[in-house]
C-alpha positions in Angstrom: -4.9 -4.2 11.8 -5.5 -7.6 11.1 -8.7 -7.7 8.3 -11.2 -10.4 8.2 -13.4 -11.2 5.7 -17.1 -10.8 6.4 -20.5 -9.9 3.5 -22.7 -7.2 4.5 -25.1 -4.3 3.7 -26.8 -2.0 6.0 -30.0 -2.5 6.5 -32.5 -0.4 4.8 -29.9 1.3 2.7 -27.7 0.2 0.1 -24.5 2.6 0.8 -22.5 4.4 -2.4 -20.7 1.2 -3.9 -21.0 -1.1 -1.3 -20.2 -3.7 -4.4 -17.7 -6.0 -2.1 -17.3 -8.4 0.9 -16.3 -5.7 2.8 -12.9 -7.0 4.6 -13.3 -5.0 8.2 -10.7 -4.4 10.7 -11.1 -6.8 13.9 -12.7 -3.7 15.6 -15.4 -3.5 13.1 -16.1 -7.1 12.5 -18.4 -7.2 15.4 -20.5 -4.3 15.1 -24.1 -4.7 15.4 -24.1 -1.2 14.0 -22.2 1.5 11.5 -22.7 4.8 10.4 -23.0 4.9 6.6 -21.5 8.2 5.3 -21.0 8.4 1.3 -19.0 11.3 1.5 -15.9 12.0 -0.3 -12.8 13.0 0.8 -9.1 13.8 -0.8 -6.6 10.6 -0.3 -3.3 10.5 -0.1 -1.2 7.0 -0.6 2.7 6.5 0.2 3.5 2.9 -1.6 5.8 0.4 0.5 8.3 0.6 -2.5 8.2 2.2 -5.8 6.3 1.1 -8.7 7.7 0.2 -12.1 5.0 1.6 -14.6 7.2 1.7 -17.8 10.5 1.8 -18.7 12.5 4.3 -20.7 15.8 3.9 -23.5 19.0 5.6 -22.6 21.7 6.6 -25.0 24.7 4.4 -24.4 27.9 4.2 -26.4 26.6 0.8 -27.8 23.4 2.5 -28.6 19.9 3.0 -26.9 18.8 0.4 -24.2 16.7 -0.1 -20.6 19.2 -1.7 -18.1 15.9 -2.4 -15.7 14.0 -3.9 -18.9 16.7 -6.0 -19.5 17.3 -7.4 -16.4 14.2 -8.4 -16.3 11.7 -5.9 -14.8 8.3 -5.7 -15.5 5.3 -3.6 -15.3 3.8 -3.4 -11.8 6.6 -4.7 -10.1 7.2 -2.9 -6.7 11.3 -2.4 -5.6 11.4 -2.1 -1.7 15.3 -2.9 -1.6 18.5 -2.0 -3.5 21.9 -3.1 -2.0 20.1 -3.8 1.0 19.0 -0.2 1.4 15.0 0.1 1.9 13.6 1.8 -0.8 9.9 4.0 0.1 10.3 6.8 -2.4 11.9 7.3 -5.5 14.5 10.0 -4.2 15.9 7.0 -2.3 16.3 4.5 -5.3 18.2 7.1 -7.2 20.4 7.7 -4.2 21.1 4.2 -3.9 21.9 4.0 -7.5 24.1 6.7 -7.3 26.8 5.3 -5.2 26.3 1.5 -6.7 29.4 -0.3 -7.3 28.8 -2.0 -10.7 25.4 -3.7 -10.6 22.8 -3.0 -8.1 20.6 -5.9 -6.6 17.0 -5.3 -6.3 14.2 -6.9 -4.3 11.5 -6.9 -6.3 7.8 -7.6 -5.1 5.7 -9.8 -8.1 2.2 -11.4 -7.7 2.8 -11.5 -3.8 6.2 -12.9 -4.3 9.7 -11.5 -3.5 12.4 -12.0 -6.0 15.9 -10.5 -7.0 17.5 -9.4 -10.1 20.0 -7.6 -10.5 20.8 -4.4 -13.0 23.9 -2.3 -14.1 23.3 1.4 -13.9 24.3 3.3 -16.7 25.2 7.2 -16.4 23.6 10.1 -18.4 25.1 12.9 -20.2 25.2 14.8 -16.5 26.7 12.0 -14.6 23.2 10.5 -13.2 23.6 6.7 -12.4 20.1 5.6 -14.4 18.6 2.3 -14.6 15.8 3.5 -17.3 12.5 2.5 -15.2 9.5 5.0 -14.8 8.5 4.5 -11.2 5.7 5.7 -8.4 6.1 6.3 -5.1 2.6 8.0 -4.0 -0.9 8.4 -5.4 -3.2 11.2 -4.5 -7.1 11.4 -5.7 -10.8 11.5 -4.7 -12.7 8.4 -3.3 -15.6 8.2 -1.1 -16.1 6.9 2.3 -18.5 4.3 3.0 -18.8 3.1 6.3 -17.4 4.7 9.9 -17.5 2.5 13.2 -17.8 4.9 15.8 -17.3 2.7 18.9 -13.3 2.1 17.5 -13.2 5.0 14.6 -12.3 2.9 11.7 -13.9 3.9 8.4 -14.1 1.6 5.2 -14.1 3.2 1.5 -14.4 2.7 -1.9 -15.3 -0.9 -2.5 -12.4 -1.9 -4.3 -8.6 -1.4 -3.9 -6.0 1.1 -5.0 -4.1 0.0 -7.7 -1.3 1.5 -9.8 -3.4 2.9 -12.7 -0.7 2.3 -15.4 -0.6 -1.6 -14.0 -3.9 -2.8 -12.3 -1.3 -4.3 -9.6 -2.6 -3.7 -5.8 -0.5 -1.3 -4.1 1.1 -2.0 -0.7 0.3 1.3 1.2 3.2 2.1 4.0 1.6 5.9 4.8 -1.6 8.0 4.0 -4.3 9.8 5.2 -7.6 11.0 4.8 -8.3 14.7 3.5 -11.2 17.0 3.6 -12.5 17.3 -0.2 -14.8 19.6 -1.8 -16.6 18.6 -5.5 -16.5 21.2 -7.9 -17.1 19.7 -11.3 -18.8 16.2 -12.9 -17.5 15.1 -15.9 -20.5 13.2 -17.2 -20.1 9.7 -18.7 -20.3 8.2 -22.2 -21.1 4.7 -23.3 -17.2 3.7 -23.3 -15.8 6.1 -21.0 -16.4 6.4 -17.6 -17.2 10.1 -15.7 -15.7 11.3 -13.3 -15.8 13.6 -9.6 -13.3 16.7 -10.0 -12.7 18.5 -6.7 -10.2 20.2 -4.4 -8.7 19.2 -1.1 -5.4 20.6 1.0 -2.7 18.1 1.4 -1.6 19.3 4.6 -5.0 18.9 6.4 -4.7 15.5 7.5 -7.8 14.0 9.5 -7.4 10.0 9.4 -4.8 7.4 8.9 -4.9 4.9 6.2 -4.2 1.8 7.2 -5.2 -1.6 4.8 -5.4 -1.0 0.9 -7.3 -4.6 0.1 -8.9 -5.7 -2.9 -12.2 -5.0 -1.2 -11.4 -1.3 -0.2 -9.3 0.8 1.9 -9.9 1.1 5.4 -8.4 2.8 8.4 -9.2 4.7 11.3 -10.5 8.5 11.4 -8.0 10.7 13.8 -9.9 13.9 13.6 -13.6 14.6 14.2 -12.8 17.8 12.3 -13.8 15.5 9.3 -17.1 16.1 8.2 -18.7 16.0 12.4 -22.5 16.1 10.8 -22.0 12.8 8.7 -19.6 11.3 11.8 -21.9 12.0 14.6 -24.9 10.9 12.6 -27.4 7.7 14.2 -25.5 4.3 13.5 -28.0 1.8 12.0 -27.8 -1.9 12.2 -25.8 -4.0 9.7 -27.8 -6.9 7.7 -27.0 -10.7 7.4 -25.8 -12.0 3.4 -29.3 -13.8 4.0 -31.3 -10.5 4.3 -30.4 -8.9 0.7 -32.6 -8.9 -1.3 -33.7 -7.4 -5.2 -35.2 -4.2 -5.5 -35.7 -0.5 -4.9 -32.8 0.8 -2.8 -31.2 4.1 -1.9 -27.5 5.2 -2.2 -25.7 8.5 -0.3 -23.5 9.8 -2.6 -21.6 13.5 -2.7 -21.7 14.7 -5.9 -21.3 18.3 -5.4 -19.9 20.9 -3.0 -19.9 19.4 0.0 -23.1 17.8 0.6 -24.3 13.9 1.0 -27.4 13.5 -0.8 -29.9 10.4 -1.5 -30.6 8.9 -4.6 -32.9 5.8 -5.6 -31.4 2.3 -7.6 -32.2 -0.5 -8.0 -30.9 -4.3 -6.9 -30.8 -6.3 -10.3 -28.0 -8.8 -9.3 -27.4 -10.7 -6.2 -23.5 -12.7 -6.2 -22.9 -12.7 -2.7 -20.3 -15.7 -3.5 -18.0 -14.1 -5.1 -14.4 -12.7 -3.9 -14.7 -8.6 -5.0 -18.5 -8.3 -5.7 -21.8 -8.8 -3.6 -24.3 -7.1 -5.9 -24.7 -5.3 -9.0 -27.0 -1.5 -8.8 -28.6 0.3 -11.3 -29.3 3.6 -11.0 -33.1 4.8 -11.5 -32.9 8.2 -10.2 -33.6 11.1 -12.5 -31.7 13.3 -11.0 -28.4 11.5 -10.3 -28.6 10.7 -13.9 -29.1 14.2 -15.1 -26.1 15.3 -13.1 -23.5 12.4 -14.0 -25.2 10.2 -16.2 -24.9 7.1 -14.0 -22.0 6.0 -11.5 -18.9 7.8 -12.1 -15.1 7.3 -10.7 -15.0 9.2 -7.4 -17.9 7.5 -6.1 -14.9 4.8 -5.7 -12.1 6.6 -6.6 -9.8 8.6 -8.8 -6.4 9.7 -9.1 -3.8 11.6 -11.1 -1.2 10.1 -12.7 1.4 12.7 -13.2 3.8 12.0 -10.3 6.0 9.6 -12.2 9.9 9.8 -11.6 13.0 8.1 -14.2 15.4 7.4 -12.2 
């Protein structure tokens, strides 16, 4: 999909975090029309690479040390190549560390840049080849959906992008999917920490491809009208000019239990339809979303765990 950028809300309704320049698939850049759904759903993210999050000492005869730190690694960056192997998961990277020959070269993706360093494995008390790097190779979470075109079935979610949560950086997506997600539990939030959606979804029920992970959102196509067929079959309404927003009383759909879309009032206090990752600021004025979660909490965008770490 090739994404252009283009500013809009839908008319008449302010969908859940709609807080970007939405950057649409070609197919949706022309519609007159889209169906706005606020409904979440389990996602599932397969990094083109793995991600360095830390780094971690090995015992060496000369003493403790990180080969990957000291060649130069950092934070965030994302390895998609060692000795010319392609590197998707962290299995892989351990593999081709295994049968390196003295130092391994990496291909390292920085800031939008590719560079190349290169790092001498050292083995572990069991004969591992290790490099001392913490790394990522998949994400897995709750985020809502915010938009579906149903003249090409491409949906747009969360109003921001994924990034490695350790990092910040924007991860390069090569697989995922969308998932079928039930709430079950709202961790309210606190002046200083955010709340959050808890819920459930099976990772084997698959029902939409991901295909873009931008710094506006995450978009890609539904394959399955399985997923949710009451919000997806629902009346399309027409999508508003920049020119046309406006301050003021609002409504947002949001899915903060079970599995049920509800509407809830806010209010437009900011207009910054200028800027690069935000169109307008909301506050919400509705008694009873406040009650339940005490504001906007993460799952309205999105959430994720951050246990599948690997130390190769």
């Amino acid at each position: 999909m090739k994404p252009t950028v283009k500013s809009f809300l839908v008319r008449a309704l302010a969908v859940l975090l709609l807080v970007a320049p939405l950057v649409l698939p070609a197919a949706a850049l022309e519609a007159d029309e889209l169906v706005p759904i606020g409904r979440t759903a389990g996602i599932k993210l397969y990094a083109d690479g793995v991600i360095v999050t830390d780094f971690s000492e090995l015992r060496t005869p000369d003493g403790y040390d990180s080969p990957a730190r000291r060649a130069g690694l950092q934070p965030g960056d994302i390895i998609t190549r060692c000795n010319g192997q392609t590197i998707k998961t962290a299995d892989a990277l351990a593999n081709a560390l295994a049968t390196s020959q003295g130092e391994a070269e990496l291909t390292v993706l920085r800031g939008g840049k590719t560079i190349f360093c290169r790092v001498a494995p050292v083995r572990d008390s069991s004969g591992v080849a290790r490099i001392g790097a913490l790394v990522r190779d998949s994400l897995a979470g709750i985020g809502t959906i915010t938009f579906y075109d149903p003249a090409s079935g491409t949906f747009g979610a969360l109003g921001h992008g994924i990034c490695e949560s350790e990092t910040g950086v924007l991860v390069p997506i090569d697989a995922g999917a969308l998932i079928p997600a039930v709430i079950t539990e709202i961790r309210r939030g606190a002046a200083g920490k955010p709340g959050e959606l808890v819920g459930h979804f099976d990772l084997t029920a698959e029902a939409g491809e991901l295909g873009e992970n931008l710094d506006t959102g995450l978009y890609g196509k539904i394959g399955c009208n399985d997923l949710y067929p009451e919000l997806l079959s629902a009346a399309a309404i027409p999508v508003a000019e920049p020119d046309e927003v406006r301050r003021g009383a609002a409504e947002i759909l949001a899915n903060v239990s079970g599995d049920r879309v509800e509407r809830f009032a806010v209010e437009i206090t900011e207009i910054e339809l200028t800027r690069e990752t935000k169109n307008f600021v909301l506050r919400v004025t509705d008694p009873a979303l406040l009650a339940r979660t005490g504001g906007i909490v993460q799952g309205m965008g999105v959430s994720y765990n951050k246990d599948n770490q690997w130390n190769p």
